[in-house]
C-alpha positions in Angstrom: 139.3 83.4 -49.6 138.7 80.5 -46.9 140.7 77.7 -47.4 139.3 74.1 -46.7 139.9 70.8 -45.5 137.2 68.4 -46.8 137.0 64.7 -45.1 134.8 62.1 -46.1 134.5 58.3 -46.8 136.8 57.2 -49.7 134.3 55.9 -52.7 131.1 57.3 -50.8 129.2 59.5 -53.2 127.9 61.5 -50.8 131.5 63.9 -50.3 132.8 63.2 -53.5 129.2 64.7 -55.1 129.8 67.8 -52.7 133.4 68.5 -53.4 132.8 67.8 -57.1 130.0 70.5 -57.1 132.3 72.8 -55.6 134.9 72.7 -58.2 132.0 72.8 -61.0 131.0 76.4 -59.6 134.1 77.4 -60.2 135.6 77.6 -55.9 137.9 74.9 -56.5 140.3 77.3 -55.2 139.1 77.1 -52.1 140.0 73.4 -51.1 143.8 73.1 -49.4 142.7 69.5 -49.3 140.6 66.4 -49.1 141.3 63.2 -47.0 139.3 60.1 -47.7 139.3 57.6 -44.8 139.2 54.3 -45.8 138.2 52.6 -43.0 136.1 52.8 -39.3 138.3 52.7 -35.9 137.4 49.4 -34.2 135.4 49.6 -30.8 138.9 49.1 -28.8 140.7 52.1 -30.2 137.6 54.1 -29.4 137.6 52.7 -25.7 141.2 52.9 -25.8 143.1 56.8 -24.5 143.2 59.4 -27.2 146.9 58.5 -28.5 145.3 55.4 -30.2 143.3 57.2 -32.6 146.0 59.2 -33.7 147.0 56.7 -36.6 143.1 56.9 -38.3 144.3 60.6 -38.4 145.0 62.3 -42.3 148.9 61.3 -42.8 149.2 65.6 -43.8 146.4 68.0 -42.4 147.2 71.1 -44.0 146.9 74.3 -42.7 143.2 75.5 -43.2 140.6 78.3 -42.3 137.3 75.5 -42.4 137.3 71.6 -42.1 134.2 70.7 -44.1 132.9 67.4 -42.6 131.1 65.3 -45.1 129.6 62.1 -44.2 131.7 60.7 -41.8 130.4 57.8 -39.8 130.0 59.1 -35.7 133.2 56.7 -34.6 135.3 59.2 -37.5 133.3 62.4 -36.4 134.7 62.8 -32.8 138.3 62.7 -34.8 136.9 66.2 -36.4 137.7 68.0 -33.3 141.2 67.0 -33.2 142.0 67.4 -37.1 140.6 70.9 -37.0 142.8 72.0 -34.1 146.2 70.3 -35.6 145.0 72.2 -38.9 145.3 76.1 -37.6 141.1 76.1 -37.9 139.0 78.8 -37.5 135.9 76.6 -37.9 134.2 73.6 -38.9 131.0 72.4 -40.5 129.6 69.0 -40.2 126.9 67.8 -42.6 124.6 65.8 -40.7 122.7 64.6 -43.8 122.3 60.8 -41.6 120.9 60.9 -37.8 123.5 58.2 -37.3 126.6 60.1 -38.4 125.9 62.9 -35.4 123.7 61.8 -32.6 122.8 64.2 -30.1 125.3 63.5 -27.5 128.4 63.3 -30.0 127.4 66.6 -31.4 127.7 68.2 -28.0 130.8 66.7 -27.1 132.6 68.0 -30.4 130.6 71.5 -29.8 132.1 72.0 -26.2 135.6 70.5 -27.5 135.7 72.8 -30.2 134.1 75.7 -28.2 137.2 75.2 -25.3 139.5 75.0 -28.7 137.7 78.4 -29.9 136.7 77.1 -33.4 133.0 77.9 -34.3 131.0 74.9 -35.6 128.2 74.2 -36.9 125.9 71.0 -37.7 123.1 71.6 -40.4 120.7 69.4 -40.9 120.7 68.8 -43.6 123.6 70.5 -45.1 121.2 72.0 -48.0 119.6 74.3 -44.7 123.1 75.7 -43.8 122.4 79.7 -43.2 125.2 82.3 -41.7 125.6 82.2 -38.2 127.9 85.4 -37.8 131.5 83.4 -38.6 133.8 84.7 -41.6 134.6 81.6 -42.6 131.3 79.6 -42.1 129.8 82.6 -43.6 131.2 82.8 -46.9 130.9 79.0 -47.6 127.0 79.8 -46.8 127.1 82.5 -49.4 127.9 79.9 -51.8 126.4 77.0 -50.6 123.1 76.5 -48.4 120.2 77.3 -48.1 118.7 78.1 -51.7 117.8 81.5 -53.1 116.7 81.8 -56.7 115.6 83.9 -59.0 112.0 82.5 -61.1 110.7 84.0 -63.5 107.0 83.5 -64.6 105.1 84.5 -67.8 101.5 83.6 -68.5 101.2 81.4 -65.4 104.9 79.0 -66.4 108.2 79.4 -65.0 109.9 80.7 -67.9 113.6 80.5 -66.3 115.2 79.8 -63.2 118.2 81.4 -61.7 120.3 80.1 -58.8 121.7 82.9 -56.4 122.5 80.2 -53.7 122.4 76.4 -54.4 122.9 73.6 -52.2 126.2 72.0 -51.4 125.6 68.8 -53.3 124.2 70.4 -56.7 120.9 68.9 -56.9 119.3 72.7 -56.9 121.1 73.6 -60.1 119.4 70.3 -61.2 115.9 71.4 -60.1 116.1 74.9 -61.3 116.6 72.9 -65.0 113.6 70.5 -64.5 111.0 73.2 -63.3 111.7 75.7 -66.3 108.3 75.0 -68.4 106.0 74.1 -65.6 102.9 75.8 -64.9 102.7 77.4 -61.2 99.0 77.0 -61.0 97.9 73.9 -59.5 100.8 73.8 -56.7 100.4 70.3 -56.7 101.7 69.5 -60.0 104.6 71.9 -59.5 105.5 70.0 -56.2 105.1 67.1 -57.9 107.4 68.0 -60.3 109.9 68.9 -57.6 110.1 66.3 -56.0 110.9 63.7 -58.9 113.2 66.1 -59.9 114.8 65.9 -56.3 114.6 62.5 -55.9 115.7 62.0 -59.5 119.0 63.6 -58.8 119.6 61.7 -56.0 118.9 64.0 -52.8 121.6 61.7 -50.6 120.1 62.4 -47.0 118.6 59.7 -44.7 114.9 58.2 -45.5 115.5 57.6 -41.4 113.1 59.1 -39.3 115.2 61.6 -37.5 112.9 62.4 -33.8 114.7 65.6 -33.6 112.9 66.8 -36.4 109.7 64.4 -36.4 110.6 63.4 -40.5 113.0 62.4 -42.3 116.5 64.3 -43.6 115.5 63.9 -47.1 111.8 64.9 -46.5 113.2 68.2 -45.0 115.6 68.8 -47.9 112.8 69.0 -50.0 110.6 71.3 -47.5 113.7 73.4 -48.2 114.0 73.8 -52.0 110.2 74.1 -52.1 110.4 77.2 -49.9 112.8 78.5 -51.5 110.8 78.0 -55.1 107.8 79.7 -53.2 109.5 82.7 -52.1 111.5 83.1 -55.7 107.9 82.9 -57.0 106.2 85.7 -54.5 109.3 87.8 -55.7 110.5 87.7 -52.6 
């Protein structure tokens, strides 16, 4: 069983709809703990030496196999490093769901800081695309939680039923699988259609921000994602 530390944003929807999700699917065992920060380090303690950061750190960092990181503005992520070696990690995963939470040069600063620390990490984009990377711990939250695989079954040109085998972190493709039971397959317009209200319905949380890294947007590629996902369940694959 991996044991996590979850962080996020105290009243931000975006962790709390995550960790909620994960206690709905029944691995609420899995969470040691949760820290909500409630506010942003100023500029000056960023400038400042390390030690002046260490009071925006959790008051108790419990002992943990995974420190899930889960919307966490960019001055908070480069604390992730630091919380995940006082917490006995093994690895860490940081949503990057917002182009502004991990820019390009933070993310390699916390990769080579955790690297020297030897805890694996990873930074999907979004989080709903995590896959296994080859890490015990990383690995079995992804078993759970990624990437989607269903099951779809199809009768006389509908989807008859949906089955999730592996749903996304935040819940919305339990949601989906619902929405597209009854929907004819044939034109694969309408059935997009259908996906995509159902996926904006939910809310999908990522960033409408053009993201250059990927040439779209976070929430355009989430979708990309649950629509392959629906293709291949359809091919039987």
């Amino acid at each position: 069983m991996v044991r996590i530390f979850a962080l996020t944003m105290k009243g931000d929807e975006y962790g709390r709809r995550i960790i909620e999700n994960m206690c709905k699917r029944g691995f609420i065992h899995w969470i040691v703990g949760v820290h909500g920060f409630a506010e942003v380090p100023p500029i000056e303690a960023l400038l400042d030496d390390v030690d002046a950061l260490e009071g925006y750190l959790p008051p108790r960092i419990p002992e943990c196999d995974l420190v899930l990181s889960l919307g966490l503005p960019s001055e908070l992520q480069s604390l992730v490093p630091s919380i995940a070696k006082k917490a006995g990690a093994k690895a860490a995963i940081i949503a990057v769901d917002d182009p502004n939470w991990v820019p390009p040069g933070l993310r390699s600063q916390m990769s080579e800081e955790m690297e020297e620390a030897g805890i694996a990490c990873v930074f999907p984009k979004p989080l709903c695309g995590l896959d296994k990377v080859g890490n015990p711990y990383i690995d079995e939250f992804a078993e759970q939680f990624g990437r989607a695989v269903l099951k779809i079954r199809v009768e006389d040109g509908v989807i008859r039923r949906v089955d999730v085998v592996r749903g996304s972190p935040c819940g919305s493709t339990w949601y989906i699988a619902e929405k597209l039971v009854g929907v004819p397959v044939e034109p694969r317009e309408a059935l997009w259609e259908e996906l995509a209200k159902a996926h904006h319905v939910y809310p999908c949380l990522a960033s409408m921000q053009n993201d250059p890294e990927i040439g779209d947007t976070i929430l355009h590629k989430s979708q990309y994602i649950i629509r392959e996902a629906v293709e291949r369940a359809i091919a039987g694959e």
